[in-house]
C-alpha positions, 0 to 999 in steps of 0.5 A: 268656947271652953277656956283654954288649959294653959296659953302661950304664943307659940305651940310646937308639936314634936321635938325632933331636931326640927321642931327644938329649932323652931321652938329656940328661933321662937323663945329665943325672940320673947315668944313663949313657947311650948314644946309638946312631945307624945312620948316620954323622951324628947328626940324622936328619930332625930335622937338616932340619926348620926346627926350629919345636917345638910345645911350648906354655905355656913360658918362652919363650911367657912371655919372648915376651909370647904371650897363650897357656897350657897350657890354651889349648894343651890346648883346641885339641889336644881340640877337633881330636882329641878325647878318643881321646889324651885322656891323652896329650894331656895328658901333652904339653901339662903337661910342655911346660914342664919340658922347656924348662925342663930344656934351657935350664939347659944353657948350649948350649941356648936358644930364642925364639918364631917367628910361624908359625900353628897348622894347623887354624881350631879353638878354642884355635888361635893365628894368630900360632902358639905353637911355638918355635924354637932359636937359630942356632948358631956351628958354632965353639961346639960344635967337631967336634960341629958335623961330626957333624951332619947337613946341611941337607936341600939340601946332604945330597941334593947331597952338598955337605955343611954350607953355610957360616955360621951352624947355623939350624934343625933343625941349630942344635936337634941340635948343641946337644942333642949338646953339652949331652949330651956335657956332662954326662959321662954320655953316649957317642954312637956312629954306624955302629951298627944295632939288629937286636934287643932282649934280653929277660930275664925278660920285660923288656927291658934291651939290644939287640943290634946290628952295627957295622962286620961286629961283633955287639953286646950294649949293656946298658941296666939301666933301660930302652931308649928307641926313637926312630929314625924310622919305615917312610918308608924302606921300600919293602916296609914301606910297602906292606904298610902301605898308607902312601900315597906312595913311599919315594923321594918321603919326606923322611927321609935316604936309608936311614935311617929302615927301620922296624928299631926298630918292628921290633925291639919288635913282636918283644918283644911291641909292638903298632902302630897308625896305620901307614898314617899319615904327616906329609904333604906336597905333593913336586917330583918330581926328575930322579933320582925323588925329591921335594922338599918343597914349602911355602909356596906363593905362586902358581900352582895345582895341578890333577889329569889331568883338568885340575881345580883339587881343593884350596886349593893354599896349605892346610898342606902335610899337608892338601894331602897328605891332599887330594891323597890323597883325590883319587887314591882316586877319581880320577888325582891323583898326580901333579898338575900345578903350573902357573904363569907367568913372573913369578919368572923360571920359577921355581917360586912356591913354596919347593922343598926342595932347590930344583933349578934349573929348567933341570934339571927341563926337560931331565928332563921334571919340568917343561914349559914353553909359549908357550900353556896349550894347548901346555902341555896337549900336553905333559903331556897335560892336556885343553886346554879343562879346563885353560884353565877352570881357570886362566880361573876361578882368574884371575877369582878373583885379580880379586875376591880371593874364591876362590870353590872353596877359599876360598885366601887366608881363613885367616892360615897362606895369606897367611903365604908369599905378598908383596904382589901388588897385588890384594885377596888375595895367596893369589891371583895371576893366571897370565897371564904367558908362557911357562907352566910345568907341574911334576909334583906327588908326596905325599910326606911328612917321615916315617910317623907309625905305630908302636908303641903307647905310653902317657903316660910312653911305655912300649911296650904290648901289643896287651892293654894290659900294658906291656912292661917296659923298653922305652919308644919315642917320634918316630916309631917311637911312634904318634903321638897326633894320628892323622890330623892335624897341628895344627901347626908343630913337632908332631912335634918336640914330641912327639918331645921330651916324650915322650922326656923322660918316658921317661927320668924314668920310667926315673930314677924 
């Protein structure tokens, strides 16, 4: 056996929002713990999310008067997945309380709640929404911890780096999890390391081995290694043989960054997968360079495949227009789609592009098109121009009335959450009616895979017979997700990513 590089009790191998709460639950507790991250920021995608975290019944919802519980929660994730995770689901929505409760003993960690409505019209559901949020962060407060952080989703695909001002989002929830880390004087964090393998004695795992700057490494985790790293939406081949929809280019995960290693890594020690083909979709602008960016939050506009044909409710939450574009292109030509809107943002898009290219770019690129009239616009993407023209005739016809009388756009309260006063009885609804016109091409994207090794409710990696490989524990996306192909609602991920974590490394304490 060779001799290990450096040791400690625990290893965590990522350093999203779930794994730096499981590296805190850890060191918080006197195990010592490493944090180990391939690129060189800490974050991953968790550092571009919006932050919103699904964790329900806490003490924030209680501070925050929310008429909601454990066991409302605990009624909407059944009545929309079903007993399939019914251990599971459990197990997220009765610890929620703790992990918050945990983190906000940490000085460099508090939250509030946010409006922002459940995904799915099922029993439990909250309008108002449930998840919440971390407080924005001075970058001062946590010193050169604040350079370690990966920038927001705009600024890191431009290469501008951190925006001046305040830490919002998913970068105020990661630079306070490393500063409440590193206060605990049980942590170390390092970048630049990239797991290749797990070290396995004795059936049970207790280290890795990886490579940092051409070196070969042996990190020692005596009592358990915890896998949170992102998932395959980073890998091409990965994603083919998969069949996960989409691209690699089209995913919102940081360039070369989430590959699949760590998923790797376990089936290697004996870990069964699942889900796979599965991802947390999302509607994506195609960019001049061939990526995409995330789209949300659309306010006008409508989304139609080549045949020219409206095919979804485009303001639906952006995982379900994900699915329904999917659907859609399994019997018919749907990816790319077409946006197509009028000038009444100035040629902007009606919708919340991240990052938000100028429209100017996209024209020169052919992204976009732009035409006096919609059968110029026809022309140019090759749209049948009759179809186009009844397609948008029908939708303002619809904007009229207030009633879309197709996909019912605008009934249910997370449609109208984006979308301003347009002086008509549906603000989902505007018409589009205002030259020159605009077509953008419309990709599925996604904010990540949600397949991954199978786990159970403390975490712990199963074989494909259900015993448990002993020593290794994953979670985020390098877990299967317990919400199979659904999304219920903002923060989900995160939520999920940061209970679990959690109770790995309470079980790795106990």
């Amino acid at each position: 056996m060779q001799a290990w590089t450096d040791e400690f009790d625990v290893v965590v191998v990522g350093s999203g929002g779930g794994a730096l709460t499981g590296a805190y639950a850890a060191a918080s507790q006197g195990l010592r713990t490493v944090v180990l991250e391939k690129t060189d920021l800490f974050g991953g995608t968790s550092s571009y999310s919006g932050a919103s975290i699904w964790l329900p019944g806490t003490q924030v919802q209680e501070r925050a008067a929310l008429p909601d519980s454990t066991e409302n929660a605990r009624t909407y994730l059944r009545s929309l997945l079903g007993d399939a995770e019914a251990a599971r689901q459990d197990a997220y929505v009765d610890t929620a309380p703790a992990v918050v409760a945990l983190l906000e003993q940490d000085p460099n960690i508090e939250f509030e709640f946010r409006a922002f409505p459940d995904y799915y019209k099922a029993e439990g559901r909250m309008d108002t929404g449930r998840s919440i949020n971390p407080l924005d962060l001075d970058p001062a407060a946590i010193g050169d911890l604040a350079d370690q952080v990966r920038p927001e989703l705009d600024q890191d695909r431009t290469g501008q780096g951190h925006a001046p001002g305040p830490m919002i989002g998913g970068r105020a929830l990661i630079g306070r999890l490393l500063a409440a880390v590193v206060g605990t004087g049980n942590a170390v964090l390092r970048t630049g390391v990239r797991v290749t393998g797990l070290v396995v004695e004795d059936g049970r795992v207790v280290g890795v081995e990886a490579e940092s700057n051409g070196e070969k490494l042996r990190i020692g985790g005596s009592h358990g290694v915890l896998m949170a790293a992102g998932g395959i939406e980073g890998n091409a081949e990965v994603r083919e043989q998969s069949g996960t929809p989409g691209k690699a280019a089209w995913s919102m995960g940081p360039f070369g960054a989430n590959t699949g290693e760590a998923i790797a890594a376990g089936v290697a020690a004996g870990g069964a997968t699942a889900l796979l083909d599965q991802a947390w979709f999302c509607p994506g602008v195609e960019q001049p360079d061939g990526s995409a960016a995330f789209l949300v939050g659309i306010r006008g506009g409508i989304v139609v495949d080549a045949t020219g044909e409206r095919y979804l409710n485009e303001s639906l939450p952006y995982d379900q227009f994900g699915r329904a574009m999917h659907a859609r292109n399994t019997t018919g030509d749907a990816v790319p789609s077409w946006m197509i809107f009028d000038s009444r943002e100035g040629g902007g898009l009606p919708g919340i592009s991240i990052p938000n290219t100028a429209p100017a770019k996209h024209l020169e690129a052919g992204t976009w098109v732009q035409a006096d009239t919609l059968e110029e616009l026809a022309a140019k993407t090759g749209l049948p121009a009759e179809a186009l023209r009844a397609s948008v005739e029908q939708f303002n016809g619809f904007a009229k009335t207030g009633v879309d009388e197709q996909f019912h756009r605008g009934e249910d309260p997370y449609d109208a959450f984006f979308c301003p006063p347009n002086g008509g009885p549906n603000a989902a609804l505007t018409a589009i009616e205002n030259g020159p016109f605009y077509a953008a091409r419309i990709v599925l994207s996604d904010l990540g895979t949600k397949g991954g090794l199978v786990t159970d409710v403390d975490a712990r990696v199963l074989r494909a017979d259900g015993t448990v490989v002993e020593g290794l524990y994953a979670a985020s996306n390098t877990s299967a997700s317990l919400s199979g192909a659904f999304y219920p609602g903002p923060g989900v991920p995160l939520g999920t990513a940061m209970v679990f974590s959690y109770r790995a490394a309470q079980h790795m304490a106990r």
